[in-house]
N, C-alpha and C positions, 0 to 999 in steps of 0.2 A: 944038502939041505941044512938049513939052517934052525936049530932048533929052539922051537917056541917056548920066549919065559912067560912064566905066569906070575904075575904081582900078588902078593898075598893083600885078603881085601881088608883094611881094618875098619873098626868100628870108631863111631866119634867118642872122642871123650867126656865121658860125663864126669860133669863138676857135681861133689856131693856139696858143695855149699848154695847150688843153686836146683839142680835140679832131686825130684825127691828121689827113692832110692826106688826100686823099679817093683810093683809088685807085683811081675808076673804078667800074662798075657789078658787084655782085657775085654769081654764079652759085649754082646751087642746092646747098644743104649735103648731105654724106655719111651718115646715120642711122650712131648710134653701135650697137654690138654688147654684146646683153647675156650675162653670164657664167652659165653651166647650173651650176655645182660649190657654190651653196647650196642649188640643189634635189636636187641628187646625195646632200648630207650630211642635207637633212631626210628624204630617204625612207629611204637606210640606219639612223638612229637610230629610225625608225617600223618597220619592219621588225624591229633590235633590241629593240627593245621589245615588240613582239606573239609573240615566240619568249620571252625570259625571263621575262615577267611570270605564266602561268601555273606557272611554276617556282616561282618566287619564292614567288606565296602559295601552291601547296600546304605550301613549306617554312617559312612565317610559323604556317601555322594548324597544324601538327604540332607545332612549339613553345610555341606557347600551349595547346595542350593535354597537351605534356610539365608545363608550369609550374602548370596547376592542378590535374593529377592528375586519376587517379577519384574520383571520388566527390565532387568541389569543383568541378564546373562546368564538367569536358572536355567533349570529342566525345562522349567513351561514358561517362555516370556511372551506367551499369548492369554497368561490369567491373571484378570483386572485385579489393579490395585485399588483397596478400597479408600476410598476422600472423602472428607468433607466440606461443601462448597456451601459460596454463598453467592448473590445476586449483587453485582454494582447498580449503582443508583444514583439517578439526578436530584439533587435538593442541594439546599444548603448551607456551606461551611463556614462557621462562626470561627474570624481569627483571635484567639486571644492571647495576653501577656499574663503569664503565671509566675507568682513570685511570693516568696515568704512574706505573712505579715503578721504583725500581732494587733489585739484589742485594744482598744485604750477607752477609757471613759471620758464622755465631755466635759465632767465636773465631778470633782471629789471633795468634799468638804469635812473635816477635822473639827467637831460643833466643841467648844472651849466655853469656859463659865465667863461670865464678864463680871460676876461679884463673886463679894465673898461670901460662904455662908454653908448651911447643912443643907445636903440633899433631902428634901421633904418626900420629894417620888419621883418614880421613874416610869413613865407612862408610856414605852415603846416595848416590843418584847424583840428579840435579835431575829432576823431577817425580814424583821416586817417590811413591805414597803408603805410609806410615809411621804404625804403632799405638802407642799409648802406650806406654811403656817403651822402645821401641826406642833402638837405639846408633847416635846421629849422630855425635858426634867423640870422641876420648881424643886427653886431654893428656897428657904426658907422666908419668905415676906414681910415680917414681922417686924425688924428691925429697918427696914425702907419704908414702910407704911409709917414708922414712928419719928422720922425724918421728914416724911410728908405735912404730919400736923405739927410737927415743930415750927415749917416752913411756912406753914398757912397762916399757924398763930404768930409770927413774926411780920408773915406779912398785915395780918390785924392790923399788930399793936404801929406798926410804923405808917399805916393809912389811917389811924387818927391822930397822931402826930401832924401831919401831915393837912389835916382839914384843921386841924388848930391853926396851923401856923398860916395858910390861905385867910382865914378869920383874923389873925391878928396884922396881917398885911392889909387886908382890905381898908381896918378902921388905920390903920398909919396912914394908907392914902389919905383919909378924910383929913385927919388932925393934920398933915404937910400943906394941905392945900390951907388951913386955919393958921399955918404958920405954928403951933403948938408945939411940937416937934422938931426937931432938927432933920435932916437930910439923909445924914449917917445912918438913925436908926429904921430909916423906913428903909436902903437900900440893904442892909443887915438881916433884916425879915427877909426880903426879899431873898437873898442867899439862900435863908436858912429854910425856907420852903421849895427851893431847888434839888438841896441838899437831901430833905426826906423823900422827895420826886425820885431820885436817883436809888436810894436807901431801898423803896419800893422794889424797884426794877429787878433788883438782887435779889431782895426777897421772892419775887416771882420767879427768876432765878433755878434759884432753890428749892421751890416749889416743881421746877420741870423736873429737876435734876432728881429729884426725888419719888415723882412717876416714873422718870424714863429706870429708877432701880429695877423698880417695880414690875416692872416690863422686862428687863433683863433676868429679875429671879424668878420669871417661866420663862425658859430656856425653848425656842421654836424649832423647828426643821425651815433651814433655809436652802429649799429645793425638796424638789420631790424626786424622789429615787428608791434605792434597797438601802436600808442602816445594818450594820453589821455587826460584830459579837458587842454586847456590854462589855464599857470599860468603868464603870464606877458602879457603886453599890450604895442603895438607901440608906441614909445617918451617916455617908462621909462626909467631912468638912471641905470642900472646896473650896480653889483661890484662884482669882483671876490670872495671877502669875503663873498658876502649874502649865505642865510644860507636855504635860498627858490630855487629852482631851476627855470627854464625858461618850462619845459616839461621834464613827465616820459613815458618812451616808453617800453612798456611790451611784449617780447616775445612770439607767443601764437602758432607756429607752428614750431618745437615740443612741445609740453609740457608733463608734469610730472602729476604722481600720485602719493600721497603717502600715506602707510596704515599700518596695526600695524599687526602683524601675531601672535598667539599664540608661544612662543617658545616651544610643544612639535609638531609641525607640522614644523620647522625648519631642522630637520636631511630630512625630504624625501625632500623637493624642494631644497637644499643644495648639495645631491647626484645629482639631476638631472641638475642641472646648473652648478656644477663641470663635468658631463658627455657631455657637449655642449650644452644640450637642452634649444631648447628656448621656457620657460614658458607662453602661452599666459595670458594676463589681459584683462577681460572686465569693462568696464566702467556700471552702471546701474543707473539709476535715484534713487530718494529717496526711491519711495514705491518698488523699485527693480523690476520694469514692464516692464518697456522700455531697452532695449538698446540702448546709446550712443553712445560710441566709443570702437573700438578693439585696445590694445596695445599688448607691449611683456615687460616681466620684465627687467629691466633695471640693478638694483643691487641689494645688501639686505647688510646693515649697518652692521659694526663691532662690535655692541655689544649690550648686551640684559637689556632692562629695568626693574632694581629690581621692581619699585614701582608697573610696570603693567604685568611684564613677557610677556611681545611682543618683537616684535624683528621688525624695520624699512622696509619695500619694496620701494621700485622708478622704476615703472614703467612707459615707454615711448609711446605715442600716436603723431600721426602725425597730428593728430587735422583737417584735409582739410577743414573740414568742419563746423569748430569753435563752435562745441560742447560743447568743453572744454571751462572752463573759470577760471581766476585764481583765488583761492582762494573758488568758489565750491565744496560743501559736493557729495560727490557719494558712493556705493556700489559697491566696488571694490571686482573682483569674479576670483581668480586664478586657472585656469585649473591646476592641479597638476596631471591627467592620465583621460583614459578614457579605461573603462571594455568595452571590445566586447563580441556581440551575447550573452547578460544575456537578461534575462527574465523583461517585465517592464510593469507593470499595473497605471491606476491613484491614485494619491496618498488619492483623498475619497474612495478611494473602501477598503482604508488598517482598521479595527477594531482592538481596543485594549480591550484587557479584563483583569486584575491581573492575569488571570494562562496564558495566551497566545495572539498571535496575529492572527487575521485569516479576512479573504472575506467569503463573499457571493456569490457562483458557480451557473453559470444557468443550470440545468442539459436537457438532450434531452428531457424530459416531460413535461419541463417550470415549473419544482420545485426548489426552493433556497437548496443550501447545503452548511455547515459551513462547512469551509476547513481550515484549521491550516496554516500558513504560516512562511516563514524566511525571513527578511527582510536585505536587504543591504545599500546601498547607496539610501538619499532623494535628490531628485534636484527638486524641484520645486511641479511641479503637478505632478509630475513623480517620482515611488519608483522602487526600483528595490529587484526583488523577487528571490532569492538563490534556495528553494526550496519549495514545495505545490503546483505551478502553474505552468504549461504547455501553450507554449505559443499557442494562439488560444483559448485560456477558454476564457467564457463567463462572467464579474463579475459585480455585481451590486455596481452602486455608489449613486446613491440617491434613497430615500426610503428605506433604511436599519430600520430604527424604525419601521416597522409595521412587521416586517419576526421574522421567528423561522424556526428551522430545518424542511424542506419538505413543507414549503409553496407554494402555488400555485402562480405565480408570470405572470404581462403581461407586457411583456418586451418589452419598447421602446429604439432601438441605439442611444447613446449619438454621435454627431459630433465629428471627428476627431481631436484634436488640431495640428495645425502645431508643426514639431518638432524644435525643439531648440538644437543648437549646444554650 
């Protein structure tokens, strides 16, 4: 037999520069302790969430059904949408041309002194209105009146010159015909009584000339109208050359309007004002609200303006009620026809969509129905409907953003507007 070696067993080498030095045999370890406070936090956040999340989506799906409304795909699109409608109507629609225009006065007059002289009085007070004739200023008279009898005593002294020398003609005839006399001296007289014939004429002359001062230094109102602020003051000296006047007196019943018209709207009020008719104007404030004043066309200018392609209107107003004023901006609005017995709804009820135009119909079940329309003439709040609408339909003018076809609608009547002629 073969006898068995035995390998002596060794031990690994330990390196004292890596491993530590050995201390000894080492007893059983202490299990580490684990911490409970992240399952503390997941069950309070699970907890938190099983209490607000049925909160939360009730309050998710009450907003979405705020956002699409009835009638578009809420909770309930069987609960009426509430509108406000109104009633279409036959009568009828006045077409009119609206266009800027301003005031103008018929006549404005700038009252100037025509002497010279000192303001003696001023016998208007500033905005009075004043009729033709009236006494606005007197100049001073005094020195025209002393002109006048210079003029008269001139004319005197030169009509009895003038019967003298008739007298001394007479007796030359006699003595010419005695032959006494020569030729010469009787044709001589006769001159020289021509001569103070004429001398006269001047003198009377002078005598006009010297009333009509007189006339001039009371200063009149030539027209009747409004005069407006004083421009001269009692004890100025005055000149017919100043270049200021004394008072301007403006016109203001009738007055004028006047406005620019498109010229292809020119041919139809052209035939109708060649046919007699008389074109009414109304007058309208700024924001076109109000009505002012009723006029009638007065003329329309001879010629068309290249730069703007309008064509001039002058329409007359009786103003009673001094509405007008000159030189005020207004919305001039000219009746050019009016359609009878068409069809006329308000003008929010009209929708536009790119393929069409259409309302919203109340039907007898209190459902909305899209209805196609054709439209005519706009005046205001007021459209006028050709065809789609029967007058007496029902049509909704506010609350159109919440409806679709066959909506359930609870329909309150809008007020009447008065109509407008």
């Amino acid at each position: 037999m073969t006898p068995e070696i035995i390998e002596p067993v060794h031990s690994p080498q330990r390196d004292p520069r890596i491993d530590p030095p050995d201390a000894g045999p080492r007893g059983p370890q202490p299990k580490k302790k684990r911490s409970v406070w992240p399952w503390i936090i997941l069950l309070a956040a699970a907890g938190a969430a099983a209490y607000f999340y049925p909160q939360l989506a009730r309050q998710a799906a009450e907003h979405a059904a705020t956002q699409k409304g009835p009638g578009k795909g809420g909770n309930n699109p069987n609960r009426p949408v509430p509108v406000v409608a109104a009633l279409s109507r036959r009568g009828d629609m006045p077409v009119y041309l609206d266009e800027l225009g301003s005031v103008l006065a018929f006549n404005t007059v700038t009252v100037r002194s025509r002497v010279d002289g000192e303001v003696m009085k001023v016998a208007y007070t500033e905005g009075q209105f004043v009729k033709q004739g009236d006494l606005l200023v007197e100049i001073d008279p005094r020195p025209f009146q002393v002109q006048l009898e210079q003029a008269e005593a001139q004319l005197a002294h030169d009509e009895a010159l003038l019967a003298n020398a008739h007298l001394d003609l007479s007796r030359y005839q006699v003595l010419l015909k005695q032959d006494a006399i020569p030729k010469q001296q009787l044709d001589t007289q006769d001159a020289l009584v021509r001569q103070y014939d004429a001398t006269m004429k001047t003198d009377r002359a002078a005598i006009d000339n010297a009333r009509l001062q007189l006339i001039y230094a009371h200063i009149t109102s030539p027209l009747t109208g409004r005069i407006g602020l004083r421009l001269v003051d009692q004890g100025n000296i005055v000149h017919a050359s100043d270049t200021n006047g004394l008072a301007v007196i403006t016109q203001l019943q009738p007055i004028a309007v006047i406005f620019n018209v498109p010229e292809d709207s020119l041919p139809t009020v052209t035939r109708k004002v060649a046919a007699g008719q008389k074109l009414t104007v109304q007058a309208y404030d700024r924001e076109s609200k109000t009505r002012i004043a009723t006029g009638e066309l007065l003329t329309i200018d001879n010629q068309i303006d290249q730069a703007s392609g309008t064509v001039k209107f002058k329409a007359v107003f009786e103003n009673k009620d001094l509405s007008l004023f000159p030189n005020q901006f207004v919305n001039a609005r000219l009746l050019v026809e009016t359609k009878h017995s068409t069809t006329i709804v308000p003008t929010a009820a009209v929708q536009r969509s790119p393929l069409s135009t259409f309302v919203y119909v109340v039907k007898p079940d209190n459902t909305a129905e899209v209805r196609n329309i054709t439209t005519g003439t706009v005046n205001g709040d007021e459209t006028q409907v050709e065809s789609g609408i029967q007058p007496g339909e029902t049509v909704i003018i506010d609350g159109i953003d919440k409806l679709q076809q066959g909506s359930k609608v609870n329909v309150r009547m809008a007020a009447r507007p008065p109509q407008t002629s």
